[in-house]
LOZA-594460 format. One line per field, with one value per residue (C-alpha): x, y, z. Coordinates in steps of 0.5 Angstrom, whole numbers. Layout:
<recs>
u	X | ... $
v	Y | ... $
w	Z | ... $
</recs>
This chain:
<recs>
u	-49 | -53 | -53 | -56 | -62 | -65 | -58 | -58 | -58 | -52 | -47 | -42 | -47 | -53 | -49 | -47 | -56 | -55 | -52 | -47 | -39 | -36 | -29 | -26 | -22 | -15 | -14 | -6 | 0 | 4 | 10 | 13 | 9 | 11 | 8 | 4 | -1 | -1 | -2 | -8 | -11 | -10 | -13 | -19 | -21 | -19 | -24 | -29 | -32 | -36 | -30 | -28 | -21 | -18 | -17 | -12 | -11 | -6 | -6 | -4 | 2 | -2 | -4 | 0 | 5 | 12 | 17 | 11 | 15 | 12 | 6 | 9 | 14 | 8 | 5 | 8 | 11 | 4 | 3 | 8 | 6 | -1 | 0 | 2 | -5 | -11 | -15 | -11 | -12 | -9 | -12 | -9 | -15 | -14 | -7 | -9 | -13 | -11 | -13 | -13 | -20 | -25 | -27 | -33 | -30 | -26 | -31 | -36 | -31 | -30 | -37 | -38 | -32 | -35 | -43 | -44 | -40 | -41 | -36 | -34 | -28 | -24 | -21 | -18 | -20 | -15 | -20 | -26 | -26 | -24 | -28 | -35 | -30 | -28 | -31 | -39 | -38 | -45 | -46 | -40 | -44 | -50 | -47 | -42 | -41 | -34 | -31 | -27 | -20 | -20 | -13 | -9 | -13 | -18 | -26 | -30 | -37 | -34 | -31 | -40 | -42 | -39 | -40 | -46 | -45 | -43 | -47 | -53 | -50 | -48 | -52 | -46 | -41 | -39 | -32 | -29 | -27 | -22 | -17 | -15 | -10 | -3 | 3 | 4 | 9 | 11 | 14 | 19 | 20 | 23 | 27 | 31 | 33 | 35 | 39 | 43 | 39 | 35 | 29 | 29 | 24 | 19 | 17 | 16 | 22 | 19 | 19 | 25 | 28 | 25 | 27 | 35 | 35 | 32 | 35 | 29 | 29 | 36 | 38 | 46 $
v	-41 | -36 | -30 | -24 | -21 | -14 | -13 | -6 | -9 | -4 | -7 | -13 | -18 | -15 | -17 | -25 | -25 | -24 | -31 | -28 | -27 | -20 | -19 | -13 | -9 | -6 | -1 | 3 | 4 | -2 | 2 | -3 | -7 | -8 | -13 | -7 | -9 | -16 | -15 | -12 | -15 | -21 | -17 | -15 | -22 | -26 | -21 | -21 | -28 | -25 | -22 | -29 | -25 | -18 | -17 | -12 | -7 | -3 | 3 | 5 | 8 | 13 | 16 | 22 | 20 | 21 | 16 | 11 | 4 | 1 | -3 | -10 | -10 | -7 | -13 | -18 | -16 | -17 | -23 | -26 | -26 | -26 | -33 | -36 | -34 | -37 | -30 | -25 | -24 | -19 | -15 | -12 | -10 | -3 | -4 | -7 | 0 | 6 | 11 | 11 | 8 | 12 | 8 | 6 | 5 | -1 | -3 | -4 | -8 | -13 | -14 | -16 | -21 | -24 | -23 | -29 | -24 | -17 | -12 | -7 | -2 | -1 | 6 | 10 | 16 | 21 | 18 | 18 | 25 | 27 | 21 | 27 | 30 | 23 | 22 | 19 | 19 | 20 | 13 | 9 | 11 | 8 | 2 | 0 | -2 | 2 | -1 | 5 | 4 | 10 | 12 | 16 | 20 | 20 | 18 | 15 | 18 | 25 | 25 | 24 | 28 | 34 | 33 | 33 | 28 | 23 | 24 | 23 | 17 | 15 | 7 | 6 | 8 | 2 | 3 | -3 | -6 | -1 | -7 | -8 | -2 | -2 | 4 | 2 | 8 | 6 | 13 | 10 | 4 | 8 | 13 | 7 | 4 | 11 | 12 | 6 | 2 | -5 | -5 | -12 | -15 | -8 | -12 | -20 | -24 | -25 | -17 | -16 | -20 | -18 | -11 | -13 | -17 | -12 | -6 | -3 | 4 | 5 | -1 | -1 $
w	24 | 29 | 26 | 31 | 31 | 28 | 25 | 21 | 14 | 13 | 18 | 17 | 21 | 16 | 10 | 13 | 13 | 6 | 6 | 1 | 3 | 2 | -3 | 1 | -4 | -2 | -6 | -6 | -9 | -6 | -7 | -5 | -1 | 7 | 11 | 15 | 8 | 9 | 17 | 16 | 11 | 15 | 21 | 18 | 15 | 23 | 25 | 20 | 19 | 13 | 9 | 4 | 1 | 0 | -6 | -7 | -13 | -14 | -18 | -25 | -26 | -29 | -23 | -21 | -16 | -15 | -15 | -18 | -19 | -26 | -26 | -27 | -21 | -16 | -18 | -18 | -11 | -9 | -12 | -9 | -3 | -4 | -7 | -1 | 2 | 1 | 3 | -2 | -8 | -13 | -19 | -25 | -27 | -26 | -29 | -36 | -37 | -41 | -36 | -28 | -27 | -21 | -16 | -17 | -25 | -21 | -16 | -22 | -26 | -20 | -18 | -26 | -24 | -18 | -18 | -14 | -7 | -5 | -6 | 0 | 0 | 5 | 6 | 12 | 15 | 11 | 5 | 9 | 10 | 2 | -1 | -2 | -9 | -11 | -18 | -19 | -10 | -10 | -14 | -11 | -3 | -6 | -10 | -5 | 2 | 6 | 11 | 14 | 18 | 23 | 23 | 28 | 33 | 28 | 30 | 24 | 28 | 29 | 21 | 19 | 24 | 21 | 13 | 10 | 5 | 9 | 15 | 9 | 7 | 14 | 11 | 7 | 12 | 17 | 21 | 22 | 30 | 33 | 34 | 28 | 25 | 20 | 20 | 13 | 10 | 4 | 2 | 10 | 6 | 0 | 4 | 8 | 1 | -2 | 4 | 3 | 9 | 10 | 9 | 11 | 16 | 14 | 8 | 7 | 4 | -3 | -3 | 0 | -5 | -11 | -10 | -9 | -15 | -20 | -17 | -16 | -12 | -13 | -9 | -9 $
</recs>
């Protein structure tokens, strides 16, 4: 394989040149999980050569967040879907714990798993511009790569440009192709179930099944 000349170590095709694979880490609640998640994921690994899997993570249901489903059912959803597809993985890591993990808590864990890739986490702008308050973010910028998703109107560039921290950090930053996009909406997904509505063909068929036969969601 060619790789490009005098490449930005801190670019994706710098990362090829370090002839190690990259684990993406897709973090969220999954709650449920909609085909939205998987297509994107799908999208970041058929433009990215360099991106071996997407590992995603949901979070511990200790996270505060209204309406959170059990661990267990959020992850087996997941599996369900991600067993089917040689590029997904699913992690309990977080799950297993007994408080909600920081980032970087998480991204430590899952280096130590897999010594032989380099983890990157994938985030959005909504979380581009908050992630400065995160916890241990100074370490988590300087540790790890962040693939970031623009989302909506939003710029990546613009986004570092106006905040000191990131605009110091701007190396670990690095916006993914401008093709690649999801309108997941989970909170859209409940809304419908609650309301009596199909959700069908908003998620796979393994999810959309797994959800009537355990009556999650207050399906009738």
């Amino acid at each position: 394989m060619q790789h490009k000349k005098n490449v930005p170590k801190w670019t994706l095709e710098g990362i090829i040149m370090e002839e190690k694979k990259i684990l993406a880490i897709f973090g969220g609640s999954f709650n449920p999980p909609l085909n939205s998640h998987f297509s994107l994921a799908q999208q970041i690994i058929n433009e990215y050569e360099a991106i071996e899997k997407i590992i995603f993570v949901p979070v511990n249901s200790k996270y505060q967040k209204d309406g959170l489903l059990e661990n267990h059912h959020r992850y087996n959803m997941l599996k369900l879907v991600c067993d089917k597809n040689e590029s997904f993985l699913v992690s309990d890591i977080e799950l297993k714990q007994t408080r909600q993990l920081y980032t970087i808590e998480t991204l430590e864990l899952l280096q130590k798993q897999y010594p032989d890739n380099i983890i990157c986490f994938i985030i959005g702008t909504d979380n581009l511009k908050e992630i400065s308050s995160w916890g241990c973010a100074e370490k988590l910028v300087s540790n790890f790569k962040i693939l970031v998703l623009e989302r909506s109107e939003d710029k990546v560039e613009d986004i570092i440009n106006n905040n000191e921290f990131l605009l110091k950090n701007k190396s670990s930053f690095v916006k993914l192709k401008e093709s690649i996009r999801s309108n997941a909406s989970s909170s859209f997904a409940r809304e419908k179930i609650k309301n009596g509505k199909s959700i069908r063909y908003l998620t796979p068929d393994e999810v959309y099944f797994y959800i009537k036969e355990n009556n999650l969601y207050n399906t009738k």
